[in-house]
Biopython code that builds the backbone (N, CA, C, O; Angstrom):
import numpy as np
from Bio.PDB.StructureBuilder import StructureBuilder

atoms = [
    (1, "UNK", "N", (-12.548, -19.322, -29.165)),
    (1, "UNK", "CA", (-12.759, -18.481, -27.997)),
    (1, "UNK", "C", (-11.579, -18.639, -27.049)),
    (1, "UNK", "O", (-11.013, -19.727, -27.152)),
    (2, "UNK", "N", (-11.026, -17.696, -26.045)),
    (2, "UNK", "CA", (-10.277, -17.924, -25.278)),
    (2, "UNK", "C", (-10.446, -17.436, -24.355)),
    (2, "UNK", "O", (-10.841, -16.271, -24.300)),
    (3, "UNK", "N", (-10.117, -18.424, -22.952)),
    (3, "UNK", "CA", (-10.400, -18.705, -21.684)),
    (3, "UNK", "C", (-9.636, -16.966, -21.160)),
    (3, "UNK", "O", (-8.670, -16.319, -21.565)),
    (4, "UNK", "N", (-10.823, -16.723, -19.947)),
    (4, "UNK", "CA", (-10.361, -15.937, -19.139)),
    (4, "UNK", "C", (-9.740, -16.326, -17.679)),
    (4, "UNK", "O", (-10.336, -16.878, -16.754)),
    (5, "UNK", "N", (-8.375, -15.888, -17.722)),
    (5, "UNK", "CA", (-7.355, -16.236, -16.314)),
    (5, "UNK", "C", (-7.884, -15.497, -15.312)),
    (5, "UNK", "O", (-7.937, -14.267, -15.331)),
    (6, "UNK", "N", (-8.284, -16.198, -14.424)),
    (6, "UNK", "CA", (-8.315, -15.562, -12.532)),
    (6, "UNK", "C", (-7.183, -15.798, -12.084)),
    (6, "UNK", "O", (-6.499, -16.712, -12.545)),
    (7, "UNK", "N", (-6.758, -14.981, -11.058)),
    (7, "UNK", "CA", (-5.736, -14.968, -10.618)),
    (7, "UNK", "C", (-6.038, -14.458, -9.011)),
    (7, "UNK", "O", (-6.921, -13.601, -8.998)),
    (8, "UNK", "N", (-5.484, -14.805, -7.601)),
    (8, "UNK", "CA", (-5.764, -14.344, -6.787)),
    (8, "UNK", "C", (-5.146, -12.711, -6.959)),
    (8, "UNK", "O", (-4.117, -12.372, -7.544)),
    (9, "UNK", "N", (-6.191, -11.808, -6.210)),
    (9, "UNK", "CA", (-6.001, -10.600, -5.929)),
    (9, "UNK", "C", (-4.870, -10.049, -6.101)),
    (9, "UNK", "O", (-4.085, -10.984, -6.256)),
    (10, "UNK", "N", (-3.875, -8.314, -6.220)),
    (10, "UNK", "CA", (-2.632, -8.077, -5.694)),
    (10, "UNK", "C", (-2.758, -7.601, -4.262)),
    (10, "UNK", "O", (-3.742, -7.648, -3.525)),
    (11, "UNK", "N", (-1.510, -7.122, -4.028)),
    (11, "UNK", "CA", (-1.031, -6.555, -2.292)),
    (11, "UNK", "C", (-2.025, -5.332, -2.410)),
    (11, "UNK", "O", (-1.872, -4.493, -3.298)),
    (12, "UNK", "N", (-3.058, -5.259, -1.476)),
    (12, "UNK", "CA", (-3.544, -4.111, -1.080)),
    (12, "UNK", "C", (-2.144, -2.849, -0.704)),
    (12, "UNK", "O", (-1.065, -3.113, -0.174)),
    (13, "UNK", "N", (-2.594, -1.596, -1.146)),
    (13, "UNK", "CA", (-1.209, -0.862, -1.519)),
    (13, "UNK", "C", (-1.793, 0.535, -0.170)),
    (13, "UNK", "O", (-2.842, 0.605, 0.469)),
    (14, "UNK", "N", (-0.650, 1.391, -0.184)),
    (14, "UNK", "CA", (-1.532, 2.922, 0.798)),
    (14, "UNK", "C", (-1.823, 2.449, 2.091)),
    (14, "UNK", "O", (-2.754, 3.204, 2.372)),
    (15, "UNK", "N", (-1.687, 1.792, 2.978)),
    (15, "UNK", "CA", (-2.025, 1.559, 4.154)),
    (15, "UNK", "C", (-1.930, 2.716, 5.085)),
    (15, "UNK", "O", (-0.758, 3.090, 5.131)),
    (16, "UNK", "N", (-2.918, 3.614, 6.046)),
    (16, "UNK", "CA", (-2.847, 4.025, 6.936)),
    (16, "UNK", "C", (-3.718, 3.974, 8.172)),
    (16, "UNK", "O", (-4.639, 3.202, 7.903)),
    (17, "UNK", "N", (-3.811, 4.295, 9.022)),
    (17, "UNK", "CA", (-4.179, 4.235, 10.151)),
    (17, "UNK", "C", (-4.981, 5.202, 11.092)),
    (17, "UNK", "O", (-5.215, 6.309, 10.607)),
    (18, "UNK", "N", (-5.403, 4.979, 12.261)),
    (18, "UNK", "CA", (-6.124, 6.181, 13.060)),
    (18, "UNK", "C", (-5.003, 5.543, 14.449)),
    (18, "UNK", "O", (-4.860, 4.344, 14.207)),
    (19, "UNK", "N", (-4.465, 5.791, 15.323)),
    (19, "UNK", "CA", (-4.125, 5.615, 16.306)),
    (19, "UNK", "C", (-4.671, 5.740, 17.335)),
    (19, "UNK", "O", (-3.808, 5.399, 18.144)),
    (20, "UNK", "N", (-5.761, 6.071, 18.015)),
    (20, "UNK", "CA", (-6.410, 6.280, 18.852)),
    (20, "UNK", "C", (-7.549, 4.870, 18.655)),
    (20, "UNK", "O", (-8.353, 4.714, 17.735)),
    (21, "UNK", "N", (-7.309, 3.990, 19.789)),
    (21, "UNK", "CA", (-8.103, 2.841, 20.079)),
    (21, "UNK", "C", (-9.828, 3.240, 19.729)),
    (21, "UNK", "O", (-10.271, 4.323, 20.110)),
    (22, "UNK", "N", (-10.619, 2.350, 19.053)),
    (22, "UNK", "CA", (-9.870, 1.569, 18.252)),
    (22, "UNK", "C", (-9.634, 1.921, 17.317)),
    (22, "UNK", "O", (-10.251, 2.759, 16.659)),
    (23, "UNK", "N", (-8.477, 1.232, 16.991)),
    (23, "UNK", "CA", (-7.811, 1.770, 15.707)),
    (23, "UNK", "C", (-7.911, 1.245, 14.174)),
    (23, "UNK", "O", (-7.282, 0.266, 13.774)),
    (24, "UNK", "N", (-8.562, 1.825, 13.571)),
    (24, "UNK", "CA", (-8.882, 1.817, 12.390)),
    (24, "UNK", "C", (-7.974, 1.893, 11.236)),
    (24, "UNK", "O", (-7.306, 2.896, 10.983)),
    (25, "UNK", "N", (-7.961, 0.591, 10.398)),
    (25, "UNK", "CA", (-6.862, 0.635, 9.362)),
    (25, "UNK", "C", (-7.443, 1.064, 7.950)),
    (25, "UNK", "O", (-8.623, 0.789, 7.735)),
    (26, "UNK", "N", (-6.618, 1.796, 6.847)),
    (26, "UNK", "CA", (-7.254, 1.875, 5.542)),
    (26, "UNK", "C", (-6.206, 1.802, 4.892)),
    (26, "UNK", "O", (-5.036, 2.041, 5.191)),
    (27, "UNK", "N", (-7.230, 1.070, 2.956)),
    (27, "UNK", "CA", (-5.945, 1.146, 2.594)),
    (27, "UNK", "C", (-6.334, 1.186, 0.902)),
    (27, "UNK", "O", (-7.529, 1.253, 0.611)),
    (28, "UNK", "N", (-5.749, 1.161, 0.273)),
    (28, "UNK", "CA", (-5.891, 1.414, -1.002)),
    (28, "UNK", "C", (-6.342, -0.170, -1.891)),
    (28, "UNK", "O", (-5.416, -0.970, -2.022)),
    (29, "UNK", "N", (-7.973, -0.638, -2.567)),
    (29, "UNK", "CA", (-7.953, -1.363, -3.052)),
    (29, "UNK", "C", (-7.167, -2.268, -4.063)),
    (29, "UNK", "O", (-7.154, -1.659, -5.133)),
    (30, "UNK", "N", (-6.425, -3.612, -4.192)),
    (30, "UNK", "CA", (-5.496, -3.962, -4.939)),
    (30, "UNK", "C", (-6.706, -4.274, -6.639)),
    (30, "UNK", "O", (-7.827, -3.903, -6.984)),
    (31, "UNK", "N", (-5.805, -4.982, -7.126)),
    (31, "UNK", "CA", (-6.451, -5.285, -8.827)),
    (31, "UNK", "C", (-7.221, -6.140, -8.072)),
    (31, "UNK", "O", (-6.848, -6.456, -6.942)),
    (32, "UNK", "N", (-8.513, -6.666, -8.670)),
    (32, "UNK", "CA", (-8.976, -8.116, -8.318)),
    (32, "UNK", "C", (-8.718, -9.237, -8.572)),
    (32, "UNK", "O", (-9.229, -10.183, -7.973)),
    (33, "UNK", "N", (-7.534, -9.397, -9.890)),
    (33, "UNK", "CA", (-7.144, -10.774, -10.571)),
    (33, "UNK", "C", (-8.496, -11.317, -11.724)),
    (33, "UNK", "O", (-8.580, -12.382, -12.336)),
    (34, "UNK", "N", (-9.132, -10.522, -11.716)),
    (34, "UNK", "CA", (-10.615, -10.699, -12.881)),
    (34, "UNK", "C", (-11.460, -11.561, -12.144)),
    (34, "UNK", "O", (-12.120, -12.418, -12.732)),
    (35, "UNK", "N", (-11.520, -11.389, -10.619)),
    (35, "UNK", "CA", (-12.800, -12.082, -10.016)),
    (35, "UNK", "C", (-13.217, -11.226, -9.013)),
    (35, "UNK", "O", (-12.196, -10.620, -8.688)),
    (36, "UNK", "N", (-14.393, -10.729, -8.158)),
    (36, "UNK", "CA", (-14.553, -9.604, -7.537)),
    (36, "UNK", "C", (-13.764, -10.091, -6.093)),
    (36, "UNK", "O", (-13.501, -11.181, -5.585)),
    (37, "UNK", "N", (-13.618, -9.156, -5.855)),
    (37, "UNK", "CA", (-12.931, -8.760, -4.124)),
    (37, "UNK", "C", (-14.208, -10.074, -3.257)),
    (37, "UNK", "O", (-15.387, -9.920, -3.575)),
    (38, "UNK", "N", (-13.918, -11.094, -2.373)),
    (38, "UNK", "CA", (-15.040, -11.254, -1.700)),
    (38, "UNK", "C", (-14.581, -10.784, 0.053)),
    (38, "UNK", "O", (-15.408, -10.821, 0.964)),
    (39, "UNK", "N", (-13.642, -10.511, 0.178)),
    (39, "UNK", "CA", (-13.179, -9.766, 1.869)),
    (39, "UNK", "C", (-11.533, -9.530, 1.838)),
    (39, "UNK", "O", (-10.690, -9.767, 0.973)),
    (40, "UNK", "N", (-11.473, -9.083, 2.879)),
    (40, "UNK", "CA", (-9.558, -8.432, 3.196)),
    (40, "UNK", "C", (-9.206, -9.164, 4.416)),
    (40, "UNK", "O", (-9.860, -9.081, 5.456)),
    (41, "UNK", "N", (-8.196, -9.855, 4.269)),
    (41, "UNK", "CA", (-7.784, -10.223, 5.403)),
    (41, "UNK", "C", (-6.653, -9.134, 6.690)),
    (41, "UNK", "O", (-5.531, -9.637, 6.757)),
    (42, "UNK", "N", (-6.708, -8.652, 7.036)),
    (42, "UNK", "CA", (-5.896, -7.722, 8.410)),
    (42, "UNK", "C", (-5.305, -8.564, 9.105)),
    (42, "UNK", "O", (-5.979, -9.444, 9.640)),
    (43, "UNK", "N", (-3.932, -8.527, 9.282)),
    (43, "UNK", "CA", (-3.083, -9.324, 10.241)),
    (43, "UNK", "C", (-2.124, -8.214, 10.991)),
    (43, "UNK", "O", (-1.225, -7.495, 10.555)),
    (44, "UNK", "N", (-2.731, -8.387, 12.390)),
    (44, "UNK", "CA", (-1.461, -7.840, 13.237)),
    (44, "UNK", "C", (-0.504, -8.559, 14.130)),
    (44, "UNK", "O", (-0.535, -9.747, 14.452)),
    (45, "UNK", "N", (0.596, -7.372, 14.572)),
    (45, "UNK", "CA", (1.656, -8.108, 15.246)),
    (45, "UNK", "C", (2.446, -7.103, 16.444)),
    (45, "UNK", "O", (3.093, -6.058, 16.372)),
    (46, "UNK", "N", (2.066, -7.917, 17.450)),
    (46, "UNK", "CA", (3.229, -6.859, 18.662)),
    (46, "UNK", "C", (4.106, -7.198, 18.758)),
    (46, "UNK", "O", (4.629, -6.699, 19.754)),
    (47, "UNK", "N", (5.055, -8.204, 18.003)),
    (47, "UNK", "CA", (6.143, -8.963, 18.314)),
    (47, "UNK", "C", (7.261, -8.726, 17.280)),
    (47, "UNK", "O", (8.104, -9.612, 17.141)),
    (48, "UNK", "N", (7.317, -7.871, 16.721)),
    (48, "UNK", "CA", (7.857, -7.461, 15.297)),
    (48, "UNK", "C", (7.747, -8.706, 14.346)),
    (48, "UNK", "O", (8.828, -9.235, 14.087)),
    (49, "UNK", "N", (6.888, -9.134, 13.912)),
    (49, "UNK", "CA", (5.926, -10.097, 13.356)),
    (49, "UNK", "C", (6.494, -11.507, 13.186)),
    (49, "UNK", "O", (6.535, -12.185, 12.160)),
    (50, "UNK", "N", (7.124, -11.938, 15.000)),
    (50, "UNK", "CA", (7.189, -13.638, 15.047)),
    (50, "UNK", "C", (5.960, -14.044, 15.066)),
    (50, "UNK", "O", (5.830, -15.155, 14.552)),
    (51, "UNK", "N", (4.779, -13.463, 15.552)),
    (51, "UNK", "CA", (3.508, -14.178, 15.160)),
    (51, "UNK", "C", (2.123, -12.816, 15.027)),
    (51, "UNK", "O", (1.951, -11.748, 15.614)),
    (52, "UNK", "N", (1.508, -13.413, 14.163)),
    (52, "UNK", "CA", (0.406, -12.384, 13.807)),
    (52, "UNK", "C", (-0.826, -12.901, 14.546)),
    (52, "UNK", "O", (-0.936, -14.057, 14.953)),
    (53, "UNK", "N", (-1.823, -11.854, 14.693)),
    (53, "UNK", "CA", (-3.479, -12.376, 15.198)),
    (53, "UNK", "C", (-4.112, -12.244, 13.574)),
    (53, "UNK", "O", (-3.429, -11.743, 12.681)),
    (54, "UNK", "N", (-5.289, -12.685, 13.372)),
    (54, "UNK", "CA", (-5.759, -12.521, 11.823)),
    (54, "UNK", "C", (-7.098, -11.702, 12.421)),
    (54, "UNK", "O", (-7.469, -11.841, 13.587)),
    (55, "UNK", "N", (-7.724, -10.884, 11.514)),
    (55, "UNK", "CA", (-8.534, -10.668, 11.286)),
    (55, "UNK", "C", (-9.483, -10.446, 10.139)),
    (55, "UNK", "O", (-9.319, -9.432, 9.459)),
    (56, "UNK", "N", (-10.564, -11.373, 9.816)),
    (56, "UNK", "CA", (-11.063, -11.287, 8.440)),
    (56, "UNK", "C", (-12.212, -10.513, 8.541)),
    (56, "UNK", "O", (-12.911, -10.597, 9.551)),
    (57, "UNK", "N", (-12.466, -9.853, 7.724)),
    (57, "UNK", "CA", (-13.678, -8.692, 7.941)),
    (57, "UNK", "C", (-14.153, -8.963, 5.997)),
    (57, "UNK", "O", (-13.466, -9.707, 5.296)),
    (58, "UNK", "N", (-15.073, -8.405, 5.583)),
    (58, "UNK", "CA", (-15.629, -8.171, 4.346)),
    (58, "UNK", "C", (-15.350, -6.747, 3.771)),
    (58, "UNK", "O", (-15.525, -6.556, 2.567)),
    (59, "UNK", "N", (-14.833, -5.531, 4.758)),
    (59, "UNK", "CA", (-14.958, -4.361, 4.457)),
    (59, "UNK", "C", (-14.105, -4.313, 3.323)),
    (59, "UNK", "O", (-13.068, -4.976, 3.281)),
    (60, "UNK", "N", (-14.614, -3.296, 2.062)),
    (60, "UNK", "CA", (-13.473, -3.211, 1.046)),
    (60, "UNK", "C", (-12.455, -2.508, 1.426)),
    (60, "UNK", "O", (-11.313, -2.863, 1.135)),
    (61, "UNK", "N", (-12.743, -1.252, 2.230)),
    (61, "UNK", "CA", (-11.400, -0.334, 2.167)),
    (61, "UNK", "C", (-10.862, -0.277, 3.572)),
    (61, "UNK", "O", (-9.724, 0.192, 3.614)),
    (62, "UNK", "N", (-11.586, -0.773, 5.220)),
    (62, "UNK", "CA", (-11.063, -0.214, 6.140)),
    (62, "UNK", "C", (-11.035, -1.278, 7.127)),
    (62, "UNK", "O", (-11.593, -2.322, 6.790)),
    (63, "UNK", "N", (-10.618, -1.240, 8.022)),
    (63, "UNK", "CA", (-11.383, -2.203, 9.514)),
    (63, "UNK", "C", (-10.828, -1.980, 10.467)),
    (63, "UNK", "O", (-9.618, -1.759, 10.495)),
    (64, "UNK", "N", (-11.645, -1.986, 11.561)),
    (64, "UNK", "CA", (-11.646, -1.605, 12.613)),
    (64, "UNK", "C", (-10.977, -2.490, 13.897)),
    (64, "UNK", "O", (-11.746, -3.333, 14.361)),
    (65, "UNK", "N", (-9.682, -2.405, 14.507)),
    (65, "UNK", "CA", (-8.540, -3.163, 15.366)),
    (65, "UNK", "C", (-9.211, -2.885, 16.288)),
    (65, "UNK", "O", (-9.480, -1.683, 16.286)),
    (66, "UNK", "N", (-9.961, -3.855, 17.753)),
    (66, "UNK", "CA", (-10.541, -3.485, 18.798)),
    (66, "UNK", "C", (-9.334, -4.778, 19.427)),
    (66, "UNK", "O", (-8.722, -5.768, 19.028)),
    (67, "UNK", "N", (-9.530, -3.942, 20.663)),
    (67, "UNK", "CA", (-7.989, -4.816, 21.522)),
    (67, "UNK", "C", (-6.907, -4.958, 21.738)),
    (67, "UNK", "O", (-6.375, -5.927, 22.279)),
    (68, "UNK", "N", (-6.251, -3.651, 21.195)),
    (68, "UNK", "CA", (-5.208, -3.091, 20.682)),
    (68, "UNK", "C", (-4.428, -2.993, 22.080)),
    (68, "UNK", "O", (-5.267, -2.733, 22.943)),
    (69, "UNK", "N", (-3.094, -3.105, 22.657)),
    (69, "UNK", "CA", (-2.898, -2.188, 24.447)),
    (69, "UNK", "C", (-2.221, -0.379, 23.685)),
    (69, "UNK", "O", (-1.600, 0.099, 22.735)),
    (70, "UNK", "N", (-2.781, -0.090, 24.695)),
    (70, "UNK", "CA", (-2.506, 1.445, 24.367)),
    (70, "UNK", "C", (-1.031, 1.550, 24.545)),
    (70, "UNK", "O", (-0.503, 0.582, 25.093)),
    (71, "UNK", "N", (-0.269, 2.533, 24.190)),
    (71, "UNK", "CA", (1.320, 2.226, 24.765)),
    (71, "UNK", "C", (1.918, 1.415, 23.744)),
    (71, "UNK", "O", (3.088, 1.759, 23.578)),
    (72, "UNK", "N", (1.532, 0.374, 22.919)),
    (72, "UNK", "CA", (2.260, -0.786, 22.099)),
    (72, "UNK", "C", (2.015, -0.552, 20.766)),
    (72, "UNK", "O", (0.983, -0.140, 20.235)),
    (73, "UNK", "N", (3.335, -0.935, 20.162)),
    (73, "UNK", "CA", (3.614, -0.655, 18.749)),
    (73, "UNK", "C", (3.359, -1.893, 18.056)),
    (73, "UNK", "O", (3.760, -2.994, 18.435)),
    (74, "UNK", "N", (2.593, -1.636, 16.901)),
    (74, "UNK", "CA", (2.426, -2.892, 15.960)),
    (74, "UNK", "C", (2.891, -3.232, 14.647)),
    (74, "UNK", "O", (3.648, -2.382, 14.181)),
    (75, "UNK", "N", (2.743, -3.877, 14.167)),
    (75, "UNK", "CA", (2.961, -4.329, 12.655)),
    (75, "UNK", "C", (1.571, -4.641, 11.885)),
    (75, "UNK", "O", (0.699, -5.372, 12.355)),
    (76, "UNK", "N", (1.507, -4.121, 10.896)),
    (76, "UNK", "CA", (0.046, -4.381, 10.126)),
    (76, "UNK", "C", (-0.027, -4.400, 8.717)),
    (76, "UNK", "O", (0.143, -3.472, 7.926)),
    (77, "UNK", "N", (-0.306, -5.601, 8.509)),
    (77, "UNK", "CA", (-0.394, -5.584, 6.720)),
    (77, "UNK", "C", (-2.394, -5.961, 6.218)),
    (77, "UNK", "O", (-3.503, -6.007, 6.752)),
    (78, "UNK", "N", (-1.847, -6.110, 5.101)),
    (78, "UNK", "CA", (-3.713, -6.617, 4.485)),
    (78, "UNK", "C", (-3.272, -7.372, 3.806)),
    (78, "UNK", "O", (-2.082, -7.309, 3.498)),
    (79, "UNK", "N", (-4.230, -8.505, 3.269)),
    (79, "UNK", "CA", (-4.401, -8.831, 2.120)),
    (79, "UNK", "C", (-5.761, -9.363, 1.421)),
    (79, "UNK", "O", (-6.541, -10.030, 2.101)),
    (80, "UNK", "N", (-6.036, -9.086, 0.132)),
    (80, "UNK", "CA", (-7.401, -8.949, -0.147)),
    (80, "UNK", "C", (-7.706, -10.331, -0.822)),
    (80, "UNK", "O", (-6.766, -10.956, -1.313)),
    (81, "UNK", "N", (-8.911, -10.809, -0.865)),
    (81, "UNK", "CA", (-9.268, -12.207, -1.001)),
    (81, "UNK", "C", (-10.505, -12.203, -2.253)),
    (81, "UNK", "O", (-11.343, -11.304, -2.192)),
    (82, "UNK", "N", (-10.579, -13.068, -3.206)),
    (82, "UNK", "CA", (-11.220, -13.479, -4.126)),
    (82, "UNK", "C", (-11.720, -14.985, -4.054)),
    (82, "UNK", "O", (-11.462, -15.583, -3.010)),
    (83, "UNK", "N", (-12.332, -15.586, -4.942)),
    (83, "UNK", "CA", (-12.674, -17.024, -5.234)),
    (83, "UNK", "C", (-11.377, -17.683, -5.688)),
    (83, "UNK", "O", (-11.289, -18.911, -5.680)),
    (84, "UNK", "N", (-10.203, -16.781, -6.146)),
    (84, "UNK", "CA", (-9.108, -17.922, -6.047)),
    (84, "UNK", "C", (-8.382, -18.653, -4.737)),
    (84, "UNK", "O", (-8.006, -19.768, -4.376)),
    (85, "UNK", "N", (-8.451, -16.942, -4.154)),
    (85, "UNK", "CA", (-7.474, -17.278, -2.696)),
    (85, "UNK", "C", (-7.464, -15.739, -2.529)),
    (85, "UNK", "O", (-7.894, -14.723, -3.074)),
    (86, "UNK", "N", (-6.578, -16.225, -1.245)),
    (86, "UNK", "CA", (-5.443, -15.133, -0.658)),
    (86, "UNK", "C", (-4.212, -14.296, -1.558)),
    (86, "UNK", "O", (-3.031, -14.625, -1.668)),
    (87, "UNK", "N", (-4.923, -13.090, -2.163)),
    (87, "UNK", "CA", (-3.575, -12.628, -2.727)),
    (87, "UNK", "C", (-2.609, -12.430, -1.810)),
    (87, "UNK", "O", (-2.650, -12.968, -0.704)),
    (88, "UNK", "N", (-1.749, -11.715, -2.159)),
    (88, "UNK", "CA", (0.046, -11.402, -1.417)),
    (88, "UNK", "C", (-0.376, -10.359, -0.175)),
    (88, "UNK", "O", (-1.459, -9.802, -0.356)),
    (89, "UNK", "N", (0.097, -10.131, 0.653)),
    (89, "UNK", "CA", (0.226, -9.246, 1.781)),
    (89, "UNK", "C", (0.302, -7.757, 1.192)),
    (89, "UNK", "O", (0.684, -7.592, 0.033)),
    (90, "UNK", "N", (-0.077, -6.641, 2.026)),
    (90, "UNK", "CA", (0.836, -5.593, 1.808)),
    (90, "UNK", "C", (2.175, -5.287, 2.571)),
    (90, "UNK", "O", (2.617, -5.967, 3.497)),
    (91, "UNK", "N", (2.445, -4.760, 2.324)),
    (91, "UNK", "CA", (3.712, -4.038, 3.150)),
    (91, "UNK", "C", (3.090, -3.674, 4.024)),
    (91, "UNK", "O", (1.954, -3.199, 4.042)),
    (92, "UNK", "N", (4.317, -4.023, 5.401)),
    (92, "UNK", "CA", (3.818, -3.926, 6.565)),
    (92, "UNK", "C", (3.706, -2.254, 6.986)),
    (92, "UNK", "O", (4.447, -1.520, 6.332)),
    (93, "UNK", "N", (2.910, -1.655, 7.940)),
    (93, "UNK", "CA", (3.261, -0.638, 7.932)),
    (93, "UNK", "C", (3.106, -0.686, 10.091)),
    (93, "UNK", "O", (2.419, -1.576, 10.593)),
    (94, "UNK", "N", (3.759, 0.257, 10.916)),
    (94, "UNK", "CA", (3.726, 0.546, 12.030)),
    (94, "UNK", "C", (2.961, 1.015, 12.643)),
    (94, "UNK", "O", (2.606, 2.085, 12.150)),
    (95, "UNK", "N", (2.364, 0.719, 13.723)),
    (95, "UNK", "CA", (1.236, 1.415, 14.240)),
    (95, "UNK", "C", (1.195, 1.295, 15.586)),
    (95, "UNK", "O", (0.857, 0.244, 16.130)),
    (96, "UNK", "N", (1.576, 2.491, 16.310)),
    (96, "UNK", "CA", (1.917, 3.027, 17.700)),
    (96, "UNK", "C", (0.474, 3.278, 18.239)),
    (96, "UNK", "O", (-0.054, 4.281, 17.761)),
    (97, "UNK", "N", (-0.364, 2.482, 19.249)),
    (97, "UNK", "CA", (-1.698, 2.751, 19.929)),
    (97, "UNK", "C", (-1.331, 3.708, 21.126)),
    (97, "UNK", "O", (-0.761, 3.270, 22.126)),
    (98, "UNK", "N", (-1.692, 5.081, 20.978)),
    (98, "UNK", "CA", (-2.227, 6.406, 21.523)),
    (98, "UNK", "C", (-2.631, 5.611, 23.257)),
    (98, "UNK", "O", (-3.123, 6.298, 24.152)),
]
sb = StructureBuilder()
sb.init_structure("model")
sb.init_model(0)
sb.init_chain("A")
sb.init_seg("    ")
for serial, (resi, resn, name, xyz) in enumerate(atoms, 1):
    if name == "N":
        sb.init_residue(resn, " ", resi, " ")
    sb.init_atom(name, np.array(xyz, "f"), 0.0, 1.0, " ", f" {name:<3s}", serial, name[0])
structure = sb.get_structure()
């Protein structure tokens, strides 16, 4: 018989946004690594990403940024989480709050 490999998650891929507070991120589910999705991690950044805030939510595809300042541009990636770990980030994408 031969063993089945887990592997943490890939980069959640497709990232977009709602701009209008609050602002709501979505994004395209990554592979699971052969263990189910158990949450997504959301990390933003107003600083062109010297430091991020985290946000962990369970949602598979979206979540919702409350606290955002209106006027300020961000940085925002995902990354989706299994029983191994933390897969890889996505690519960051920009997000100007309305």
């Amino acid at each position: 018989t031969s063993a089945t490999t887990t592997s943490a998650p890939e980069a959640p891929t497709s990232l977009t946004w709602t701009s209008s507070p609050p602002v709501e991120v979505f994004w395209t589910v990554p592979s699971d690594g052969g263990s189910p999705l158990t949450a997504h991690v959301v990390e933003y950044s107003s600083d062109a990403g010297t430091t991020w805030t985290t946000v962990n939510g369970i949602s598979v595809t979206s979540m919702m940024l409350g606290g955002l300042v209106s006027g300020t541009a961000y940085l925002v990636r995902v990354a989706a989480v299994n029983v191994v770990g933390t897969g890889n980030f996505s690519d960051t994408v920009s997000v100007l709050v309305e």
